[in-house]
C-alpha positions as CSV (number, residue, x, y, z in Angstrom):
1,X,1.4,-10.5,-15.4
2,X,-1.0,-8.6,-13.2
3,X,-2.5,-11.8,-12.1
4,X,0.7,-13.3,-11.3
5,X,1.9,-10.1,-9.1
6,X,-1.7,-10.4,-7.7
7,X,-1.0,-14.4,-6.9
8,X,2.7,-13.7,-5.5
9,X,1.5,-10.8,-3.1
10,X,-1.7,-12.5,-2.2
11,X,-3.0,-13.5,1.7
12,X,-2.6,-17.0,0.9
13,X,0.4,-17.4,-0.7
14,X,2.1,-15.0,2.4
15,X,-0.1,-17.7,4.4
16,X,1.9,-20.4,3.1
17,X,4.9,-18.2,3.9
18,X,4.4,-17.1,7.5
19,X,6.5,-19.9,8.9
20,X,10.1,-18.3,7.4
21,X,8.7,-14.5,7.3
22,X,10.7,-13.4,10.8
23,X,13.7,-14.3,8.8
24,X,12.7,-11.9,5.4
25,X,13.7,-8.4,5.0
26,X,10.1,-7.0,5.5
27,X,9.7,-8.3,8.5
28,X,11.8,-5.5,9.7
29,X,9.5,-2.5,8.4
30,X,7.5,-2.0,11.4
31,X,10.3,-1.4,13.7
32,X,11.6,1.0,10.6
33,X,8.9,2.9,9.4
34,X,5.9,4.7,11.4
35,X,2.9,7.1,11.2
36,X,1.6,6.9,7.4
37,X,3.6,4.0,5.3
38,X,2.9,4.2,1.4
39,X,2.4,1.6,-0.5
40,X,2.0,0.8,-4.5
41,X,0.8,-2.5,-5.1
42,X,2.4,-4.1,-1.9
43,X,-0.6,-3.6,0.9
44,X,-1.1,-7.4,1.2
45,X,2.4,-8.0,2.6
46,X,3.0,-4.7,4.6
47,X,-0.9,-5.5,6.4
48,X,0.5,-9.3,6.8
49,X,3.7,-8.1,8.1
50,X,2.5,-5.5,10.5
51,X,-0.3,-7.4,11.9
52,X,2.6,-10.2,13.0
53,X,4.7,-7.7,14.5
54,X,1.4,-6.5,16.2
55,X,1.3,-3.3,14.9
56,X,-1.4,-3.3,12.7
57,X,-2.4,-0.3,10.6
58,X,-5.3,2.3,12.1
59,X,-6.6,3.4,8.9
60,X,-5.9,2.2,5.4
61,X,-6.6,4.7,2.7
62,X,-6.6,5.2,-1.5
63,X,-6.2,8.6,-3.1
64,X,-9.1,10.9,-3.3
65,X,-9.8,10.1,0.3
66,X,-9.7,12.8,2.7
67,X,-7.8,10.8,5.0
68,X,-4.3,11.4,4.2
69,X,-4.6,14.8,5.3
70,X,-5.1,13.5,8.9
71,X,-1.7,11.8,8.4
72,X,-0.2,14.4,7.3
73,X,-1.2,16.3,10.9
74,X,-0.9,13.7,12.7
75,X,2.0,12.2,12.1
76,X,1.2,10.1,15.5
77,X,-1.2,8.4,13.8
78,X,-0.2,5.0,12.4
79,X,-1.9,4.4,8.7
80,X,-1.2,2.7,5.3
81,X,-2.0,5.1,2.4
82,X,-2.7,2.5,-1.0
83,X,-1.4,4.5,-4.4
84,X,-2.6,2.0,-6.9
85,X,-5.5,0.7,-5.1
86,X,-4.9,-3.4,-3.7
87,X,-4.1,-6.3,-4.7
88,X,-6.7,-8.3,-2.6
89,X,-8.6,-11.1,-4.4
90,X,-11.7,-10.0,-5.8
91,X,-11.0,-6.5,-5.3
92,X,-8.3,-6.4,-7.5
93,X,-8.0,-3.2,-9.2
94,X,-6.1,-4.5,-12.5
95,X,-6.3,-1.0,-14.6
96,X,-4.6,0.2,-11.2
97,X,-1.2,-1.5,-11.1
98,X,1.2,0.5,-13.6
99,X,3.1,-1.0,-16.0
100,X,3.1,1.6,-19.0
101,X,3.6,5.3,-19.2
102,X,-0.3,5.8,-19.8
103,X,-0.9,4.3,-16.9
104,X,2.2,5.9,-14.6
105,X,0.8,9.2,-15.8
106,X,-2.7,8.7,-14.8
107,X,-1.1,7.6,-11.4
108,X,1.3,10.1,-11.0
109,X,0.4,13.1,-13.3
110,X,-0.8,16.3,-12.6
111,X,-4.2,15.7,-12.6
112,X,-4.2,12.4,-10.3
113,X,-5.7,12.1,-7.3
114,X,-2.4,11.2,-5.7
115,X,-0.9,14.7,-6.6
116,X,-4.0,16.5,-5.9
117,X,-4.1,14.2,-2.0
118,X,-0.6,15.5,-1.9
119,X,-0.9,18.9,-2.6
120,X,2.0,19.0,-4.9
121,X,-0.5,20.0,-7.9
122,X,0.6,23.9,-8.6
């Protein structure tokens, strides 16, 4: 299943549907959402999509980088914040895309890097 979420979200496969992606619902979430946009397993398509619109992304970032605190501040600045990791070929992070409560609570507990990025751990 991760490999097929991997293949549907992929460059090439968006490739192959660039041609009928003005007419899709995300084509309209540059024009909706600015600053810091954030993303589960989804990065291929919103960096596809936003580089079309020309509006492409000024930092991409994964948990336990410093760099969401600059978007917090700045909420000027225009970056993509990845939860899960990508979904981008080789770098596929596979134990990063969350399917059982294991791996949600590694993600999202009150230990992960995500809660400790967002300052939401107590």
């Amino acid at each position: 299943m991760a490999r097929d979420i991997a293949n549907l979200f992929s460059s090439d496969h968006l490739n192959d549907k660039m041609s009928i992606i003005s007419k899709q619902a995300v084509y309209m979430l540059p024009w909706l959402f600015h600053g810091l946009v954030l993303t589960t397993n989804f990065d291929e398509t919103l960096e596809t999509v936003y580089g079309v619109c020309d509006c492409l992304f000024e930092t991409v970032s994964h948990p336990g980088h410093p760099v969401l605190e600059q978007f917090i501040r700045n909420p000027k600045h225009h970056g993509l914040f990845k939860m899960h990791g990508t979904v981008i070929g080789n770098l596929i992070e596979y134990e990063n895309i969350v399917f059982t409560s294991a791996q949600y609570d590694r993600h999202y507990g009150k230990d992960s890097p995500l809660i400790h990025d967002l300052n939401l751990n107590p």
